[in-house]
C-alpha positions as CSV (number, residue, x, y, z in Angstrom):
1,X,20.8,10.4,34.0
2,X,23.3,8.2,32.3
3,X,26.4,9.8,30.6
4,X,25.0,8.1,27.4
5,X,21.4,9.5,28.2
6,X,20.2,12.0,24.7
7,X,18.5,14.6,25.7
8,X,16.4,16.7,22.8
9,X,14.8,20.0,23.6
10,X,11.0,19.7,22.8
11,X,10.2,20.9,19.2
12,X,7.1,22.5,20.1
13,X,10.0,24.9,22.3
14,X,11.5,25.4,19.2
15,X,8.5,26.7,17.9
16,X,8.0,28.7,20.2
17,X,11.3,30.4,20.9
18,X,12.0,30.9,16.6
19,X,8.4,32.9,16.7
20,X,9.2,34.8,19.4
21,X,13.0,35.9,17.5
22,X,11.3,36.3,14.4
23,X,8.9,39.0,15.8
24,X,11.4,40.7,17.9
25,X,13.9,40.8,14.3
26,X,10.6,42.2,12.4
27,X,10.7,39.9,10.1
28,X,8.2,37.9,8.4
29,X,8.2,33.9,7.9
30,X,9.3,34.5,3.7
31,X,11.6,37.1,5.1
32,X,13.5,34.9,7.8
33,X,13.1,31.9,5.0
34,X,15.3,33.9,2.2
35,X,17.6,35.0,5.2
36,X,18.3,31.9,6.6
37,X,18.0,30.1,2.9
38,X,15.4,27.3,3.7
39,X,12.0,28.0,2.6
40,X,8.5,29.4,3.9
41,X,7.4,25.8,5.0
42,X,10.4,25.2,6.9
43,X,9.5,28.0,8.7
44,X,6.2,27.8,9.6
45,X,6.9,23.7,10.2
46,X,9.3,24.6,12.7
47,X,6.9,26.9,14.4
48,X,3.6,25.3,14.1
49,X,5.8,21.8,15.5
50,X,3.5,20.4,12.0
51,X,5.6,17.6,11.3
52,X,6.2,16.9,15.6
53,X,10.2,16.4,14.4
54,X,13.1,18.4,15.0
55,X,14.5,20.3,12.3
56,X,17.6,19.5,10.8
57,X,21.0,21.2,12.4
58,X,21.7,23.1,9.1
59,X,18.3,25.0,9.4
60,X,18.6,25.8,12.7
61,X,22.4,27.3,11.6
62,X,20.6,29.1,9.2
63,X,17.9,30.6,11.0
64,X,20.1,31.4,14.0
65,X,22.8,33.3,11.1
66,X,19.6,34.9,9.6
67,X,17.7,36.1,13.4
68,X,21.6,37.0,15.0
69,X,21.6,34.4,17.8
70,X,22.7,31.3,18.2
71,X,22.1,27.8,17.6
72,X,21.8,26.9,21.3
73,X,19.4,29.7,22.0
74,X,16.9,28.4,19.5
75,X,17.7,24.8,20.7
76,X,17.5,25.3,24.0
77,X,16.7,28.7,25.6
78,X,17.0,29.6,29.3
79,X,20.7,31.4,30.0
80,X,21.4,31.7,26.2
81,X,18.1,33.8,25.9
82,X,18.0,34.6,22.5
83,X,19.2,38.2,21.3
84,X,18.9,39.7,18.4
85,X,20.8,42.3,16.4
């Protein structure tokens, strides 16, 4: 791989890793949404991978802020497993 090459974690990852926080916080999608200040739809797009794009860098902030983690465990995973207060 190239110094240049981009590499973007797969949304449907994404998904899959903000459900899994989201349950462990005990918190519902309207919940997280007025946490993290995006709404319901962002939510459940990011989870469901409806719209098959990522979501922007400020929601994921926001989420991460709202679920106690960070930005790179939602983004990516693996050694930055995602905790949660």
């Amino acid at each position: 791989m190239s110094d240049d090459t981009v590499v973007h974690p797969s949304s449907h990852d994404i998904g899959t890793r903000l459900y899994r926080a989201r349950v462990a916080a005990g918190l519902s999608r309207p919940e997280l949404a007025r946490l993290a200040g995006v709404s319901v739809y962002a939510i459940a797009d990011i989870e469901c991978d409806r719209k098959h794009t990522y979501p922007s860098g400020l929601t994921i902030a926001g989420v991460a802020r709202a679920l106690g983690t960070t930005m790179d465990a939602l983004w990516w995973g693996g050694d930055d497993e995602i905790t949660t207060a």
